[in-house]
N, C-alpha and C positions, 0 to 999 in steps of 0.2 A: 758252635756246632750243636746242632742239634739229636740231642738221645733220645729214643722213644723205650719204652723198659717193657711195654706189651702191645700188643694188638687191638684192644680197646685205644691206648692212644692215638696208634694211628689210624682207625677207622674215625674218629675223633676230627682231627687234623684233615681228613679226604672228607669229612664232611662241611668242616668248614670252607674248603676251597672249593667246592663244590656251592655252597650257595654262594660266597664270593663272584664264581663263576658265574652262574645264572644271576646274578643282581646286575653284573657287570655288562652282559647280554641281553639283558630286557634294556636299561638304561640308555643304553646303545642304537637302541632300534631306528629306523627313519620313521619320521614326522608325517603325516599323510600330506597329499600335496596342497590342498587349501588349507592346509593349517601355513604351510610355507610361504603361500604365494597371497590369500588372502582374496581369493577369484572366485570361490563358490557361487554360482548364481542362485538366484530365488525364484522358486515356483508360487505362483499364490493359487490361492483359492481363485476358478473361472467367476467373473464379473458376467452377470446377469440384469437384464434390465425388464421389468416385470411388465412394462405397458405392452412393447413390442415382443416380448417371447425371444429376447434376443440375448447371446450369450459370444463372450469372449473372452481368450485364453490372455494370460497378464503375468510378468516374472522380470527379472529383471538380473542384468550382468555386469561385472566389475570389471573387465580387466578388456582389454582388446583382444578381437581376436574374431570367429565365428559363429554366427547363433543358430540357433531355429527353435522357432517357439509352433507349441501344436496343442487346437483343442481336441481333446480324443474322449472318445467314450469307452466306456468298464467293457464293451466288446472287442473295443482294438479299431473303432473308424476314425478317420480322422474327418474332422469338420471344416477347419479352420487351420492353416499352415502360413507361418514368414520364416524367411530366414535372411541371413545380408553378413555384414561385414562391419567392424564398428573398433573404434579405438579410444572410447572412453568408457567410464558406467553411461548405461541406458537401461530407459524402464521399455520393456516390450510390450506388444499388446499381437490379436491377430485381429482380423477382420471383426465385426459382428455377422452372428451365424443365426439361421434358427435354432430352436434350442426344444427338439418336440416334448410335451409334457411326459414325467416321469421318463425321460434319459438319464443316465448318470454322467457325468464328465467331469475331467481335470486337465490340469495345465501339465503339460509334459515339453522341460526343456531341455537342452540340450547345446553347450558351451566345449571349443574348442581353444581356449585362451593363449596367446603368447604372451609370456611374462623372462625377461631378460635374458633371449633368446630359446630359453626352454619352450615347451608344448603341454600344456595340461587339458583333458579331456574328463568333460563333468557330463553328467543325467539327474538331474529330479524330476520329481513332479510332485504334484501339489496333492493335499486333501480332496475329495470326492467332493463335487455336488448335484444334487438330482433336480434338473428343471420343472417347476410346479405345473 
């Protein structure tokens, strides 16, 4: 049995189970979902080809399930759009686009995977690049 002889003890004692508590509740916490599943897709940097002035958005996804890959520019257009259905990893690409000098654009994708019966729903997108 436990005595405590003042009041410093047991604020003492309330503070130890107190971070007990809180260690025990961060520790606890859930995992994000691609850390679980391992499905994150990847945005790259848009693929640009300098003779033709032509550009294309490029990323790539793990797990099965739904894509849509899109070249967009820092205004919000989109250029270039796939999407489909796929049940292994695949690298995406979208069309080759023009690409008018000084645009900005990145790959913005977009992953809705089934992984053992669950649903996991991803967004990236890639680093900027501005066409010459």
């Amino acid at each position: 049995m436990l005595v405590f002889s003042s009041p410093r003890s047991l604020r003492r004692l309330a503070a130890v189970l107190v971070m007990a508590g809180a260690s025990l509740a961060f520790a606890s916490q859930a995992t994000p979902a691609h850390a679980q599943t391992g499905c994150e897709p990847s945005a790259y940097v848009p693929q640009y080809n300098s003779y033709t002035h032509w550009a294309e958005a490029y990323g790539y996804v793990r797990c099965g399930g739904y894509y849509e890959i899109r070249l967009k520019t820092t205004s919000g257009a989109t250029l270039a759009k796939q999407s489909g259905n796929y049940v292994s990893p695949l690298t995406l690409y979208t069309n080759w686009v023009t690409c008018p000098s000084g645009t900005t654009v990145y790959t913005y994708l977009y992953e809705k995977a089934t992984v053992q019966g669950n649903s996991y729903t991803y967004t990236v997108t890639s680093p900027y690049f501005t066409c010459p």
